[in-house]
C-alpha positions in Angstrom: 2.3 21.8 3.4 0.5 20.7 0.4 -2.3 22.0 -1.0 -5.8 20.4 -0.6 -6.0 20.0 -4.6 -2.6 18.5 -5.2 -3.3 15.9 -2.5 -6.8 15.4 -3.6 -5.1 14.5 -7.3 -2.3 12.5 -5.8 -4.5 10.5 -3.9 -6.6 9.8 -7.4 -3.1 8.9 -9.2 -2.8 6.4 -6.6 -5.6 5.1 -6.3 -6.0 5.0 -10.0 -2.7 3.4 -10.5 -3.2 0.5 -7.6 -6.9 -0.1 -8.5 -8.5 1.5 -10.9 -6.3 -0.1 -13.4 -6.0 -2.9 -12.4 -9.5 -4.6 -12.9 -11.6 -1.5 -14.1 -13.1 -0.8 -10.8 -14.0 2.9 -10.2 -15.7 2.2 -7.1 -12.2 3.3 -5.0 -12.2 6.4 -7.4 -15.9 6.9 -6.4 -15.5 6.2 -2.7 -13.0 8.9 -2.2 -14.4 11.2 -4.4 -17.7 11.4 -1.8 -15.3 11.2 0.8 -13.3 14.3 -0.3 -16.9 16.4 -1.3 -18.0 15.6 2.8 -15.0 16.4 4.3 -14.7 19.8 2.2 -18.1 21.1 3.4 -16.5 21.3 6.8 -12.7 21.9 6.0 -10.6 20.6 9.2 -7.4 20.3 9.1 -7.7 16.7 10.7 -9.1 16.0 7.2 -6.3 17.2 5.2 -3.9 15.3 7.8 -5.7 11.9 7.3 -5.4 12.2 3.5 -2.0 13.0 3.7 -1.3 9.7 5.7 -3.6 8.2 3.6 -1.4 9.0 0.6 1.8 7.9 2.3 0.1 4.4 3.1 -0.9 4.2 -0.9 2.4 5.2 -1.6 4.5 3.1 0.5 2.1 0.2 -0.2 2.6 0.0 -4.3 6.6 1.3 -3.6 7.2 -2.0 -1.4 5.4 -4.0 -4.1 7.6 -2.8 -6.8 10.3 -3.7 -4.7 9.6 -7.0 -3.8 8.8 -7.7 -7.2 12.6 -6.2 -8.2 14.5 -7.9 -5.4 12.6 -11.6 -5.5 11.1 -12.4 -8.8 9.7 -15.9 -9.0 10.8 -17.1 -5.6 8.8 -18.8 -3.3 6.9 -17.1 -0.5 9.2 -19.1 2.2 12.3 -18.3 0.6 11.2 -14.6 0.6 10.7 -14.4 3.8 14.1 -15.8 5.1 15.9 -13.8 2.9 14.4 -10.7 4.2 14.5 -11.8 7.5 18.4 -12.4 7.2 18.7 -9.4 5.8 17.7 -7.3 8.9 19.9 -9.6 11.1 16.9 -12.1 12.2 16.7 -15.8 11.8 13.1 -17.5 10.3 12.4 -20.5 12.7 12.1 -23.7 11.0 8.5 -24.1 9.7 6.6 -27.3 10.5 6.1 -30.3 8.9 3.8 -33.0 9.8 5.5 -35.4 7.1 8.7 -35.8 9.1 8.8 -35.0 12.6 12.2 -33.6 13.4 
């Protein structure tokens, strides 16, 4: 198990990296900066545990981005999702159009 401190900084990386960034926000820094300063004062492990998910959510999150980004520049939303959805064996059902009823 990690330490407290190395998941307290990698949960700042992230949240610098997705947010922080991004448009110049700290308020996410902020937020879990208060967040990590309460949950010290009373050191559970419950707290540690739902940082730790709360860094492999961050994580996965910007990870999927990049690859969605990789596999499907420029396409459009609709195409993306039929792709993927043929890739994991499934079939998108025909989507709706009020133009031509068939």
């Amino acid at each position: 198990m990690t330490s407290p401190q190395h998941t307290y900084r990698r949960l700042l990386r992230e949240i610098n990296r997705q947010f922080t960034s991004v448009n110049g926000n700290r308020a996410w820094a902020t937020q879990m900066r208060q967040q990590w300063v309460a949950a010290s004062q009373d050191s559970a492990s419950s707290n540690m545990h739902a940082a730790t998910n709360i860094l492999a959510f961050l994580t996965s999150n910007r990870k999927h981005g990049e690859l969605i980004s990789e596999f499907y520049p420029r396409m459009p939303e609709g195409d993306r999702i039929e792709k993927t959805a043929r890739r994991v064996g499934l079939e998108a059902p025909k989507t709706y159009n009020p133009e031509s009823p068939s």
